[in-house]
PDB file of N, H, CA, C and O in Angstrom:
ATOM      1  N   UNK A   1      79.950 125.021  84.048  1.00  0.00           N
ATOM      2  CA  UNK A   1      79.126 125.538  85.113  1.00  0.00           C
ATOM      3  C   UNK A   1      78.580 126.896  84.714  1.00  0.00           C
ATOM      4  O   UNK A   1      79.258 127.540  83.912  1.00  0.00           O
ATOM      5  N   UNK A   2      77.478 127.405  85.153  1.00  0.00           N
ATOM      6  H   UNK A   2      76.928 126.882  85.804  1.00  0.00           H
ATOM      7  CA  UNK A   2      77.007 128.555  84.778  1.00  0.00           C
ATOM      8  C   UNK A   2      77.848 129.684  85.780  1.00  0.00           C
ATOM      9  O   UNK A   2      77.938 129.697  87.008  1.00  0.00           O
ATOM     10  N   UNK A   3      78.357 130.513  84.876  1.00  0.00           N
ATOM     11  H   UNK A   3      78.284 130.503  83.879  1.00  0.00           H
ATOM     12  CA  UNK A   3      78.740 131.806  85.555  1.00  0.00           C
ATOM     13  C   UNK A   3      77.327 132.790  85.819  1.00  0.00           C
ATOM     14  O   UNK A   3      76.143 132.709  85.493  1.00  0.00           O
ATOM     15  N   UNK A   4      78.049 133.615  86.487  1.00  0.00           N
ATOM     16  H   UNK A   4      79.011 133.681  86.752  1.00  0.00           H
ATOM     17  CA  UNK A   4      76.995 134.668  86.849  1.00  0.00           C
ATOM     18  C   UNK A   4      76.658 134.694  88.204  1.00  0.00           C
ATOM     19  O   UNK A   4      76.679 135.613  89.022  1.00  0.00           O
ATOM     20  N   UNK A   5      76.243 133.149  88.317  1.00  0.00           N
ATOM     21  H   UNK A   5      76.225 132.403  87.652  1.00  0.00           H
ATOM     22  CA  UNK A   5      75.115 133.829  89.742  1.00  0.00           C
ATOM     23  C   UNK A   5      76.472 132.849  90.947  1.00  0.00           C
ATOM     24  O   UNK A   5      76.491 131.742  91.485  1.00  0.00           O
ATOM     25  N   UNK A   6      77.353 133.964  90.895  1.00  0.00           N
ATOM     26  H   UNK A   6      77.337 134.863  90.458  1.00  0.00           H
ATOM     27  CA  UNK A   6      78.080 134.075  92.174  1.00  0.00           C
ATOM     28  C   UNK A   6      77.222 134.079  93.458  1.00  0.00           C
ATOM     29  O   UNK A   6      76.201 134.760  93.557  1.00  0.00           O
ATOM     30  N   UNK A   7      77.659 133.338  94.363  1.00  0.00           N
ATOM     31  H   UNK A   7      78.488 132.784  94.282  1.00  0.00           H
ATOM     32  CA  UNK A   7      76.538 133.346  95.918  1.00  0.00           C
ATOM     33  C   UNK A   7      75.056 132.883  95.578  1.00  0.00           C
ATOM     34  O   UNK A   7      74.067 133.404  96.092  1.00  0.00           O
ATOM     35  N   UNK A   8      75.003 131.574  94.415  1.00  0.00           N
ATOM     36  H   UNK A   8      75.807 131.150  93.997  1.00  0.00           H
ATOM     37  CA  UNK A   8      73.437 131.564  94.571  1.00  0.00           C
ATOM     38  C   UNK A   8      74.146 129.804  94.535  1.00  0.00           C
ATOM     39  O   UNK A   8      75.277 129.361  94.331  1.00  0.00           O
ATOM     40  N   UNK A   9      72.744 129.148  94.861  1.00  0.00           N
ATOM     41  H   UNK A   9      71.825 129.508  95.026  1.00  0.00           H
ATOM     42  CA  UNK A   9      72.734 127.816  94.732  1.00  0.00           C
ATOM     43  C   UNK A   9      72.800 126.883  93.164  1.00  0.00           C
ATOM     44  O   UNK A   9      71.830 126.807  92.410  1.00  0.00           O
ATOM     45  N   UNK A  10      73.775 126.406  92.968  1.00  0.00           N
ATOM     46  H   UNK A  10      74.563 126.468  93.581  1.00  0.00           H
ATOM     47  CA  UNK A  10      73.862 126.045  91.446  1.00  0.00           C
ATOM     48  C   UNK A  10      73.050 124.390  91.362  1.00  0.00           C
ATOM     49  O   UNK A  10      73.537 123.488  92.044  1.00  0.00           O
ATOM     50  N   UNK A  11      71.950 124.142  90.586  1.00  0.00           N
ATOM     51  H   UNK A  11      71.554 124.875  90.032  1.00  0.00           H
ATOM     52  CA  UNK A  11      71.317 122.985  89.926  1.00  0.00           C
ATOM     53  C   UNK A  11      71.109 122.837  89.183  1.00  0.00           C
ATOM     54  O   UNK A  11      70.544 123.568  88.369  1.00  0.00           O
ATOM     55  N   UNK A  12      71.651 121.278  89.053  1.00  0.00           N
ATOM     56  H   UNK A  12      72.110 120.684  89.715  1.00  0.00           H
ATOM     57  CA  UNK A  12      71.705 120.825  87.594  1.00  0.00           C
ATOM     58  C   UNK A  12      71.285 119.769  87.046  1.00  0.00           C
ATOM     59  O   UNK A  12      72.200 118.946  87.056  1.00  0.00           O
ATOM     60  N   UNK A  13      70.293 119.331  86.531  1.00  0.00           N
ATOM     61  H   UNK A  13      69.550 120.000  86.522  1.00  0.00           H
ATOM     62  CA  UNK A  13      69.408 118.352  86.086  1.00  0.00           C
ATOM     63  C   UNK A  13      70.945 116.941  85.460  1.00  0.00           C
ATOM     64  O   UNK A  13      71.624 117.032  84.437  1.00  0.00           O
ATOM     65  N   UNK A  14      71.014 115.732  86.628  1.00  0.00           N
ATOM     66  H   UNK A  14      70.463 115.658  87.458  1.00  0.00           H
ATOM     67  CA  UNK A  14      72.024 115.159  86.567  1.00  0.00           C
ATOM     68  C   UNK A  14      71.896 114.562  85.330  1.00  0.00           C
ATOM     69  O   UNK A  14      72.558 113.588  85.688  1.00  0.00           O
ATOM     70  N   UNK A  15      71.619 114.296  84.181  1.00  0.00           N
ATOM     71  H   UNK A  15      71.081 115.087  83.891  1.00  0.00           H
ATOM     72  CA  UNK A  15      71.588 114.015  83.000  1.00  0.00           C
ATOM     73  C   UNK A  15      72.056 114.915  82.228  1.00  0.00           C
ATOM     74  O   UNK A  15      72.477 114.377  81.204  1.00  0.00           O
ATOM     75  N   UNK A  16      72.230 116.353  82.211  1.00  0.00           N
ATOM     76  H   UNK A  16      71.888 116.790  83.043  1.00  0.00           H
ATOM     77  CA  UNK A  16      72.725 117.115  81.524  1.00  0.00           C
ATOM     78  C   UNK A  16      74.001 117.754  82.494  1.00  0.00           C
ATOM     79  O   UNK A  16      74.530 118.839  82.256  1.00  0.00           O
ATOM     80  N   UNK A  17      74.343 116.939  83.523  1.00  0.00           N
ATOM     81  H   UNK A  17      73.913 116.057  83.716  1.00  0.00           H
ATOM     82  CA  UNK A  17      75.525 117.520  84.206  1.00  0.00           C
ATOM     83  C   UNK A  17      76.819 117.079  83.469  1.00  0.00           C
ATOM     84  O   UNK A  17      76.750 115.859  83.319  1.00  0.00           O
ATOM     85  N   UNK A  18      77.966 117.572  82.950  1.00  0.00           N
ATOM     86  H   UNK A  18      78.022 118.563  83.072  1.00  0.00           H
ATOM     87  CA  UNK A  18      79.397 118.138  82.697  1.00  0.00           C
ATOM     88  C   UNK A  18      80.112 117.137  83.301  1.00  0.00           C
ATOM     89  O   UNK A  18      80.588 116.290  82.545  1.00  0.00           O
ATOM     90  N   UNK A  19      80.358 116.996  84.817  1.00  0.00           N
ATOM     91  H   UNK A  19      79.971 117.684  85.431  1.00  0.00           H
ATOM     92  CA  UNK A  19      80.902 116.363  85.705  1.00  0.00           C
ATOM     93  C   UNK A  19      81.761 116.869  86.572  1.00  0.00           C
ATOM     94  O   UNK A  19      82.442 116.126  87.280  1.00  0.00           O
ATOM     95  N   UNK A  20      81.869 118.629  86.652  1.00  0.00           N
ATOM     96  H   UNK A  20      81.316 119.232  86.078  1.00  0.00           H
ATOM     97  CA  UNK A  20      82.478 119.269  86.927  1.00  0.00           C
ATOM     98  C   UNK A  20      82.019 120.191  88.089  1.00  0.00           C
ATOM     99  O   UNK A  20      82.738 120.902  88.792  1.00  0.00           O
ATOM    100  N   UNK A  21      80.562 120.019  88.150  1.00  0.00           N
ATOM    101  H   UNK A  21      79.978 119.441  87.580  1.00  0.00           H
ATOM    102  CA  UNK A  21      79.229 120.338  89.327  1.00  0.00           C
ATOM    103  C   UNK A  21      80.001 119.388  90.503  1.00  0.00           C
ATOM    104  O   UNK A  21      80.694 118.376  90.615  1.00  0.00           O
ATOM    105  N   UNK A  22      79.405 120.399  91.244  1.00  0.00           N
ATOM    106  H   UNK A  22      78.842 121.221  91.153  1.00  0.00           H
ATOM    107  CA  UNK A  22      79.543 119.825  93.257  1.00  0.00           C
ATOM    108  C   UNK A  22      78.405 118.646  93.453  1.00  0.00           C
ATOM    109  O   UNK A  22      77.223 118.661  93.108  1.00  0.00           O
ATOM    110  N   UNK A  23      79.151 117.638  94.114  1.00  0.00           N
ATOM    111  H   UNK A  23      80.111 117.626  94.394  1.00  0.00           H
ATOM    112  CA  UNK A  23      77.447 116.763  94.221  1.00  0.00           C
ATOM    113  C   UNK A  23      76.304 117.248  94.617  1.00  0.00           C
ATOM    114  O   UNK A  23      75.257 116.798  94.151  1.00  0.00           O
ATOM    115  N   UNK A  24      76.314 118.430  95.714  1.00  0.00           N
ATOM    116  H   UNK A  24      77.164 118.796  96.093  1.00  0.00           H
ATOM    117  CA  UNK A  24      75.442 119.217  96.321  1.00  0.00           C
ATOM    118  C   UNK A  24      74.584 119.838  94.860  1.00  0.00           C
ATOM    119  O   UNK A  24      73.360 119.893  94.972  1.00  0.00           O
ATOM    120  N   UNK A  25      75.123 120.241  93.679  1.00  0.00           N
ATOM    121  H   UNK A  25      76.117 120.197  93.587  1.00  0.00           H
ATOM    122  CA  UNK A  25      74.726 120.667  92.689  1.00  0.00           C
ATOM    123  C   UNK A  25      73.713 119.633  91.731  1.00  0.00           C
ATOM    124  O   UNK A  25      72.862 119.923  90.889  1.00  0.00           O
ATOM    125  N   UNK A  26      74.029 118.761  92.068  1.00  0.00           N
ATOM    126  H   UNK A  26      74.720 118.525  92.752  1.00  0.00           H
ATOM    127  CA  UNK A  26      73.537 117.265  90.961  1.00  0.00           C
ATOM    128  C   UNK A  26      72.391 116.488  92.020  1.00  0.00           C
ATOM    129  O   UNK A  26      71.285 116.056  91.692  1.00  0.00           O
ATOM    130  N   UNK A  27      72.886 116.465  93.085  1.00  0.00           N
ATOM    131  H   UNK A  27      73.784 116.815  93.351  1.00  0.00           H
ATOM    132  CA  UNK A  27      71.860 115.514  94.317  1.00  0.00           C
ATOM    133  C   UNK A  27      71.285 116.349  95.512  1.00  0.00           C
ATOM    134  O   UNK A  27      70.702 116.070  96.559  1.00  0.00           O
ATOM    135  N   UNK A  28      71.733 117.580  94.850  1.00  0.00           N
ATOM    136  H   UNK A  28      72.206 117.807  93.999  1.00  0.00           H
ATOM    137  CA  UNK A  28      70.615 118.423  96.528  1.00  0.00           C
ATOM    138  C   UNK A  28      71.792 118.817  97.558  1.00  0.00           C
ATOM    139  O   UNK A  28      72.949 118.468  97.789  1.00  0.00           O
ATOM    140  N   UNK A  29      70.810 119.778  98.064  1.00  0.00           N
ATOM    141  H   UNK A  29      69.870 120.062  97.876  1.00  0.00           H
ATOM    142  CA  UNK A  29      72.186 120.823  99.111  1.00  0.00           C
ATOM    143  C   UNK A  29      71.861 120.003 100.531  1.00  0.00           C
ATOM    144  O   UNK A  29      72.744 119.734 101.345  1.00  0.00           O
ATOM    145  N   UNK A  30      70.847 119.749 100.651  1.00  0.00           N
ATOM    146  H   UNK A  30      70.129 119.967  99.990  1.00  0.00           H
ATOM    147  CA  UNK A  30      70.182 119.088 102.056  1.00  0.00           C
ATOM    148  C   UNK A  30      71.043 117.678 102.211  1.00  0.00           C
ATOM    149  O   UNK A  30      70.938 116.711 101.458  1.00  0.00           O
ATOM    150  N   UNK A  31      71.969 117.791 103.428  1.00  0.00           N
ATOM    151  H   UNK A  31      72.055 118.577 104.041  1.00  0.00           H
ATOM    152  CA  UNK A  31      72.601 116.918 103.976  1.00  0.00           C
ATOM    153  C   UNK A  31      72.184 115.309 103.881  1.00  0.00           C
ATOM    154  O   UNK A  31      72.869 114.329 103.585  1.00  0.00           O
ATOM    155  N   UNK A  32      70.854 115.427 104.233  1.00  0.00           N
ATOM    156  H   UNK A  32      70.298 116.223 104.474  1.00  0.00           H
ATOM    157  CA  UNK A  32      70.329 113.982 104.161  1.00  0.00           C
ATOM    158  C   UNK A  32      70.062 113.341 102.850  1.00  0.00           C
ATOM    159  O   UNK A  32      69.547 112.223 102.826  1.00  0.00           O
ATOM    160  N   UNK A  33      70.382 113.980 101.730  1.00  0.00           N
ATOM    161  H   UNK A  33      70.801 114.888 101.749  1.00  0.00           H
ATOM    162  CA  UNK A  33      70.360 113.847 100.507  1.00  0.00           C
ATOM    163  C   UNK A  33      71.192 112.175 100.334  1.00  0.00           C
ATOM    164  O   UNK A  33      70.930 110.973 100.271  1.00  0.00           O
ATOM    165  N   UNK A  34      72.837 113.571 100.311  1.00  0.00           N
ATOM    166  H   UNK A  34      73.050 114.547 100.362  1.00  0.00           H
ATOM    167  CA  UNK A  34      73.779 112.725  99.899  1.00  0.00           C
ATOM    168  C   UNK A  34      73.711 111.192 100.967  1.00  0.00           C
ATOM    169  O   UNK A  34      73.859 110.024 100.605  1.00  0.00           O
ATOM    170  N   UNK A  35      73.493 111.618 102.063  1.00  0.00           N
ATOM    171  H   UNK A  35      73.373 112.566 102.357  1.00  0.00           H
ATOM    172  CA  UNK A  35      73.990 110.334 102.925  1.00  0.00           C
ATOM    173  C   UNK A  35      73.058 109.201 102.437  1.00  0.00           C
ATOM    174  O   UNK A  35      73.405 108.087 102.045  1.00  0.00           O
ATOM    175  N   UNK A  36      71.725 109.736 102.544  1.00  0.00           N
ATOM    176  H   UNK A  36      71.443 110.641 102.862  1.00  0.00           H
ATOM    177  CA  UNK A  36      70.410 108.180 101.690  1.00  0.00           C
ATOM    178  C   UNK A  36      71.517 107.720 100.766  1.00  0.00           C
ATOM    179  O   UNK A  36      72.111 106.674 101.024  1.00  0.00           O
ATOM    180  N   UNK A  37      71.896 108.611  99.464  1.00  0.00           N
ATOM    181  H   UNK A  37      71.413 109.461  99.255  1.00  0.00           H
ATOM    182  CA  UNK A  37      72.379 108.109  98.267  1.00  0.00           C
ATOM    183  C   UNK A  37      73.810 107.386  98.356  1.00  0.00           C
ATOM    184  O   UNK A  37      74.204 106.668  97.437  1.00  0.00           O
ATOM    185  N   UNK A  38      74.448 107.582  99.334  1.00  0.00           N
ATOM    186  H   UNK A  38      74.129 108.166 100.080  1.00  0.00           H
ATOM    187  CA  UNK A  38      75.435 106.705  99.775  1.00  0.00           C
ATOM    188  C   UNK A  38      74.968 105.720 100.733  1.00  0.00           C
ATOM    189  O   UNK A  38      75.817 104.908 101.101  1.00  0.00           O
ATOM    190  N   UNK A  39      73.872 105.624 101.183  1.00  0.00           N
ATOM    191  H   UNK A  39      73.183 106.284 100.883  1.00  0.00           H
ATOM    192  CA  UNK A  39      73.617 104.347 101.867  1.00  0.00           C
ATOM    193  C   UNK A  39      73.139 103.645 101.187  1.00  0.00           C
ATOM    194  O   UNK A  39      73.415 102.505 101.560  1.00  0.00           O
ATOM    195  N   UNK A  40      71.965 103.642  99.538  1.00  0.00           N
ATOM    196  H   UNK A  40      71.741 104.568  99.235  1.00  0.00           H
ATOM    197  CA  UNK A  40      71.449 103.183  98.961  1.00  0.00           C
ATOM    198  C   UNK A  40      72.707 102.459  97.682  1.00  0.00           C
ATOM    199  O   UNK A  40      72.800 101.388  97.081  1.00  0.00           O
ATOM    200  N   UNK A  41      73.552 103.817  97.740  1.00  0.00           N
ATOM    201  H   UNK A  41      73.476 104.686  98.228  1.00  0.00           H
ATOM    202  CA  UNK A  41      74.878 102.699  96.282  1.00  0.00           C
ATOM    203  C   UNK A  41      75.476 102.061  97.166  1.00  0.00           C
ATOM    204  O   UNK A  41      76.094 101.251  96.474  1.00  0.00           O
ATOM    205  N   UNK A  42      75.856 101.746  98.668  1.00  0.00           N
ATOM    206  H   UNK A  42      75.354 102.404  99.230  1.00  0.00           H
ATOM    207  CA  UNK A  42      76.656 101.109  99.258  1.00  0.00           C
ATOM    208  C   UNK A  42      75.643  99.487  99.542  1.00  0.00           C
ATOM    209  O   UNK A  42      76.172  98.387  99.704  1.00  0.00           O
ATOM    210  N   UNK A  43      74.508  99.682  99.540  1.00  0.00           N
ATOM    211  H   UNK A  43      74.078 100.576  99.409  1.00  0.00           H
ATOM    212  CA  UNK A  43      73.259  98.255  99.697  1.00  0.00           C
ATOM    213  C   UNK A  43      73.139  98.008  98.480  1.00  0.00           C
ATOM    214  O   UNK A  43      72.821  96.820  98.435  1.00  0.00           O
ATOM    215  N   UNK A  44      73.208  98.459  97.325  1.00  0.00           N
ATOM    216  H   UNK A  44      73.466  99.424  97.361  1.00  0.00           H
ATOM    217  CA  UNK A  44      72.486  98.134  96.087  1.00  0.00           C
ATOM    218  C   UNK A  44      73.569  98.047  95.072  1.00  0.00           C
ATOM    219  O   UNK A  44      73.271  97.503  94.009  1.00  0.00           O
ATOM    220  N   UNK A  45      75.153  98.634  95.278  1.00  0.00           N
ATOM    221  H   UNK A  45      75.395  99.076  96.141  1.00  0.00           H
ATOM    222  CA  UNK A  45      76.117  98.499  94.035  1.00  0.00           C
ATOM    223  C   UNK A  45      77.551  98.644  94.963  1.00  0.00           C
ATOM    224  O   UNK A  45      78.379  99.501  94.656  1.00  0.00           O
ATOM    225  N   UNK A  46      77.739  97.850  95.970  1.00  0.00           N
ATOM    226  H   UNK A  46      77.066  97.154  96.220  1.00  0.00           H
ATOM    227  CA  UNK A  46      78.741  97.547  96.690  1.00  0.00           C
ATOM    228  C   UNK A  46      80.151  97.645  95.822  1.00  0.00           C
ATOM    229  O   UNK A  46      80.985  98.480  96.173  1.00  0.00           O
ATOM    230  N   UNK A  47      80.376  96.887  94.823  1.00  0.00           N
ATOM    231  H   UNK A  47      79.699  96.209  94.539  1.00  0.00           H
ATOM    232  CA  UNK A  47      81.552  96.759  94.027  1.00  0.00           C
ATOM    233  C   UNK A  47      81.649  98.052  92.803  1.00  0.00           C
ATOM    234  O   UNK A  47      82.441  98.116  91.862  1.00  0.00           O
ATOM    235  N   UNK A  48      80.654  98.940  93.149  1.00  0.00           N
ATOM    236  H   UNK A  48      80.011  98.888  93.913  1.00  0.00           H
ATOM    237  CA  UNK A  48      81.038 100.320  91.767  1.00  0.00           C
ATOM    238  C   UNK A  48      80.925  99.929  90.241  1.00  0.00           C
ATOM    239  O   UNK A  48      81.667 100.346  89.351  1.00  0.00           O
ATOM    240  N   UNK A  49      79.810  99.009  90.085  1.00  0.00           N
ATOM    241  H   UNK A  49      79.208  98.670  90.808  1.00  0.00           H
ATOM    242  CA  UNK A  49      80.337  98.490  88.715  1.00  0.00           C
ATOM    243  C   UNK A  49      79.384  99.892  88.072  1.00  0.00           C
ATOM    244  O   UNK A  49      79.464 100.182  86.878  1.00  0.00           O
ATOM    245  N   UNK A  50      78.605 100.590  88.925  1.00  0.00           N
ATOM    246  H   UNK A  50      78.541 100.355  89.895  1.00  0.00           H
ATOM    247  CA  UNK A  50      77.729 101.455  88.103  1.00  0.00           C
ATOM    248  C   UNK A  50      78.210 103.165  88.697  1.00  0.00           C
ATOM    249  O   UNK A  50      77.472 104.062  89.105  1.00  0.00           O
ATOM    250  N   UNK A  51      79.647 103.142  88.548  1.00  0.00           N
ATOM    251  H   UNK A  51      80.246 102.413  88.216  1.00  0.00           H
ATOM    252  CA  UNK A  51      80.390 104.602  89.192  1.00  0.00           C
ATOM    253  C   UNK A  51      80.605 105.164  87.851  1.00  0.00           C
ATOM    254  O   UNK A  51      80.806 106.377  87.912  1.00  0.00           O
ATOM    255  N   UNK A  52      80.639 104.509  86.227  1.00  0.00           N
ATOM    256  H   UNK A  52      80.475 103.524  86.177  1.00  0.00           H
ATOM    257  CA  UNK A  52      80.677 105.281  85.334  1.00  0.00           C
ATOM    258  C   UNK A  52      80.014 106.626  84.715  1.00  0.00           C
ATOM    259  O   UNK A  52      80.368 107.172  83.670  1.00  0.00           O
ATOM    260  N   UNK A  53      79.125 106.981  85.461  1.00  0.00           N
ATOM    261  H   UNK A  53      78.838 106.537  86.309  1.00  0.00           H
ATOM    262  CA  UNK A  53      78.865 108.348  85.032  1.00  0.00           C
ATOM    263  C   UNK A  53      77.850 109.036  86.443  1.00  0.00           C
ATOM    264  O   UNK A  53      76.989 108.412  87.063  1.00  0.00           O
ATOM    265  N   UNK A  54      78.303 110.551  86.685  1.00  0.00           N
ATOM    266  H   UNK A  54      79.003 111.057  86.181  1.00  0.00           H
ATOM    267  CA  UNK A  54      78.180 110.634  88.016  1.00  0.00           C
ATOM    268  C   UNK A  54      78.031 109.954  89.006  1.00  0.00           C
ATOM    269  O   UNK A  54      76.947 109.949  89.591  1.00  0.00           O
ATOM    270  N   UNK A  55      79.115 109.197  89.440  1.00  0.00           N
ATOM    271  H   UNK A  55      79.995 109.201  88.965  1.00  0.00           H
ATOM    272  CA  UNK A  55      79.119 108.409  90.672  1.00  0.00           C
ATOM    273  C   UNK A  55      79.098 109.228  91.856  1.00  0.00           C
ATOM    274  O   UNK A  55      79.608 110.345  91.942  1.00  0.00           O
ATOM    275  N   UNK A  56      78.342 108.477  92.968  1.00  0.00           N
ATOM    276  H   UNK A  56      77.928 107.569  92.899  1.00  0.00           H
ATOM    277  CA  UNK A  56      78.619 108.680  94.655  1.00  0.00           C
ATOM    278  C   UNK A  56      79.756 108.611  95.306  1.00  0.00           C
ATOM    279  O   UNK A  56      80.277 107.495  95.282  1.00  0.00           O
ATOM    280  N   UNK A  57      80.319 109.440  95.885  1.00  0.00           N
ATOM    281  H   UNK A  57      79.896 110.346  95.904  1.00  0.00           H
ATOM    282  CA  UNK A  57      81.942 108.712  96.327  1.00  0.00           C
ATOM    283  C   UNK A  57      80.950 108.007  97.339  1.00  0.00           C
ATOM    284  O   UNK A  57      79.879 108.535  97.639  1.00  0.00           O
ATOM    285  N   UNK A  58      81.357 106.791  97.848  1.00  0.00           N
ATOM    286  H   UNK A  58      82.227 106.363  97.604  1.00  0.00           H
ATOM    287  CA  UNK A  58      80.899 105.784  99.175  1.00  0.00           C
ATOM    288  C   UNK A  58      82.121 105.891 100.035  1.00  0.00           C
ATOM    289  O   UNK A  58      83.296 106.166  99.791  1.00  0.00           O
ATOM    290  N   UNK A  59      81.322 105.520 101.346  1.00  0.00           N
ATOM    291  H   UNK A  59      80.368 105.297 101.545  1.00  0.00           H
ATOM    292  CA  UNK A  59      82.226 106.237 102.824  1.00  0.00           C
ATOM    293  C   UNK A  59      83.729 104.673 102.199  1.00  0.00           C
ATOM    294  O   UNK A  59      84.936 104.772 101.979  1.00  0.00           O
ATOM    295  N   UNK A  60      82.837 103.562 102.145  1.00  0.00           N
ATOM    296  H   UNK A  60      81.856 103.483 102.324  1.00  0.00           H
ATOM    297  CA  UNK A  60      83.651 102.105 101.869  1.00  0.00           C
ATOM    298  C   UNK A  60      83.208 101.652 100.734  1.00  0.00           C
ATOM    299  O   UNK A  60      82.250 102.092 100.098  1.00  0.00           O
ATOM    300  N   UNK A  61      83.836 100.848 100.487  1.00  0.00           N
ATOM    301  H   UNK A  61      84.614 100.491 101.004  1.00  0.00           H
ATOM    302  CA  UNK A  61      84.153 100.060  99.073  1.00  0.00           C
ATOM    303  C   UNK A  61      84.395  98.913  99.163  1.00  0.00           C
ATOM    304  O   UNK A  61      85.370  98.473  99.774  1.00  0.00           O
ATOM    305  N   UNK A  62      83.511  98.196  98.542  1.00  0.00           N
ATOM    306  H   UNK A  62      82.720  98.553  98.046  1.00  0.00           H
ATOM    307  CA  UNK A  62      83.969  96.574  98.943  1.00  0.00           C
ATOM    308  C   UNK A  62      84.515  95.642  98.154  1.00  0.00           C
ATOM    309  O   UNK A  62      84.078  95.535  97.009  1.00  0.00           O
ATOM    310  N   UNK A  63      85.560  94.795  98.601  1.00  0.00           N
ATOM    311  H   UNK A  63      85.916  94.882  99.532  1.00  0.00           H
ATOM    312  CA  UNK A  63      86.450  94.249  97.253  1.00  0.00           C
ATOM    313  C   UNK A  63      85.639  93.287  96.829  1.00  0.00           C
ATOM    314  O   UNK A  63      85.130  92.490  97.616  1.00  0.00           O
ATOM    315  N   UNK A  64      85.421  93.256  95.469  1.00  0.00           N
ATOM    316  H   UNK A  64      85.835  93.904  94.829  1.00  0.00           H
ATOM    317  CA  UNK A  64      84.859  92.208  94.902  1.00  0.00           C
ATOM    318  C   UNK A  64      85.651  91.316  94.076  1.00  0.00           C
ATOM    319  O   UNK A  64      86.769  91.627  93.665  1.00  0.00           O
ATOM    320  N   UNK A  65      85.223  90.485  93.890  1.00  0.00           N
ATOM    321  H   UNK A  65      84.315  90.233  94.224  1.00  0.00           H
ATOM    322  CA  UNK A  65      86.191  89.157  93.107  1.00  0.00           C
ATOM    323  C   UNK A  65      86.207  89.588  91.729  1.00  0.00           C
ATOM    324  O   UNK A  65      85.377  90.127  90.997  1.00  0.00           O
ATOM    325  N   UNK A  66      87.314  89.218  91.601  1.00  0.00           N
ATOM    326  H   UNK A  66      87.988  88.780  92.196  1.00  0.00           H
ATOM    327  CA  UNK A  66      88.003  89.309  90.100  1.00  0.00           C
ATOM    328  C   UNK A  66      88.529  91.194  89.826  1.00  0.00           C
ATOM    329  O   UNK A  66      89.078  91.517  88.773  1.00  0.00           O
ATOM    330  N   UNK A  67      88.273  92.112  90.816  1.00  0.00           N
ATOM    331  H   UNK A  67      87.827  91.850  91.671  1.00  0.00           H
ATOM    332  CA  UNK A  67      88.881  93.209  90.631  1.00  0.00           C
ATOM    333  C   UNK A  67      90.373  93.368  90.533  1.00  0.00           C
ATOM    334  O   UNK A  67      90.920  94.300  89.942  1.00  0.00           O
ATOM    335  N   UNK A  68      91.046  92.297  91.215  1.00  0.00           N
ATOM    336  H   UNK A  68      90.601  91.541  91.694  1.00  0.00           H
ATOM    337  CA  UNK A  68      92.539  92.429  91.514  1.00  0.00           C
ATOM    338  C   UNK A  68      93.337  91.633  90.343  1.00  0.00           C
ATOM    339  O   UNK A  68      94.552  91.661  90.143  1.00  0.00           O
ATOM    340  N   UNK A  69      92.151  90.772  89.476  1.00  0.00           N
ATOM    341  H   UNK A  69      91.164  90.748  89.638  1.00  0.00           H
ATOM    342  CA  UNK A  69      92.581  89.855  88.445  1.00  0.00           C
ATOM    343  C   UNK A  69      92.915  90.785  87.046  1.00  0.00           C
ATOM    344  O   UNK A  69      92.356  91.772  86.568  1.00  0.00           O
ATOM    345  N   UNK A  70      94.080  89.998  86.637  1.00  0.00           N
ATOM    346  H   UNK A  70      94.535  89.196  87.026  1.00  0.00           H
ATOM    347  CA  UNK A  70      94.405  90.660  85.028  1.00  0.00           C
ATOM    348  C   UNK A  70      93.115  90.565  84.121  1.00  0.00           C
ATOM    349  O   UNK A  70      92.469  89.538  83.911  1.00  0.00           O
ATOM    350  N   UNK A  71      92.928  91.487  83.757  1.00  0.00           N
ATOM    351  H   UNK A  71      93.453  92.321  83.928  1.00  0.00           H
ATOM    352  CA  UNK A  71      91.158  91.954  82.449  1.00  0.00           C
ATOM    353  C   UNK A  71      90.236  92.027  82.893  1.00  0.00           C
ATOM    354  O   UNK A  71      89.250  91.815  82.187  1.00  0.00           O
ATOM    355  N   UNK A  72      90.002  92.495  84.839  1.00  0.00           N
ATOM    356  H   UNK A  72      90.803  92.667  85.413  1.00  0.00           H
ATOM    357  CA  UNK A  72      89.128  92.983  84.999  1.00  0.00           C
ATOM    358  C   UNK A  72      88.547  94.345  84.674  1.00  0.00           C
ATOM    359  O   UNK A  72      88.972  95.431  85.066  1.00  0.00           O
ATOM    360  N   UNK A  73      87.441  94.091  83.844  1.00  0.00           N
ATOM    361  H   UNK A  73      87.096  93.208  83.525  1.00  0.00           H
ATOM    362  CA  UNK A  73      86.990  95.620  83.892  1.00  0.00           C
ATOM    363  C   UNK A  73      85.639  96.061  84.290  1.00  0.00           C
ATOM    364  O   UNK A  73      84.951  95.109  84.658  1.00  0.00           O
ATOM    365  N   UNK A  74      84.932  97.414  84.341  1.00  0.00           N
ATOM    366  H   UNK A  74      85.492  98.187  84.042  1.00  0.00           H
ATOM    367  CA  UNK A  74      84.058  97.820  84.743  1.00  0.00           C
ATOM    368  C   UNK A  74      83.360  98.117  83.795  1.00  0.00           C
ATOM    369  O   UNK A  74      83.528  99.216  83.267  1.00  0.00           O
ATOM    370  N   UNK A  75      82.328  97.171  83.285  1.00  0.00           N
ATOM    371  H   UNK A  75      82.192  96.278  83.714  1.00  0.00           H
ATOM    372  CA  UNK A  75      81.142  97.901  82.636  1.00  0.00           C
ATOM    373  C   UNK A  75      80.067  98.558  82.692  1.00  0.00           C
ATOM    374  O   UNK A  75      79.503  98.911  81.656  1.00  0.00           O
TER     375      UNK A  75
END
């Protein structure tokens, strides 16, 4: 994270984000940001197969088949 600017708004072009940035930092400080982007991965990637690099936490999570099975994995 960049030091220095204590008390300022930190952004970070999510392709070059660390993973260590606030989501507010990666997706916008404006409330209605995050919630679209959790309503859009919760309609469009229900089962998280695409949480490998800066993921959304989602309010729910939906079980999908074969997650609970031996060699499921997430690609």
């Amino acid at each position: 994270m960049a030091r220095g600017n204590e008390g300022q708004e930190l952004h970070t072009y999510v392709n070059y984000a660390w993973g260590d940035e606030s989501l507010q930092a990666r997706y916008g400080y404006e409330p209605w940001r995050l919630q679209k982007l959790r309503e859009l991965k919760t309609k469009y990637d229900p089962c998280g197969k695409f949480d490998f690099f800066n993921p959304i936490p989602q309010a729910r999570r939906t079980r999908c088949r074969g997650q609970d099975s031996p060699g499921y994995e997430t690609q």
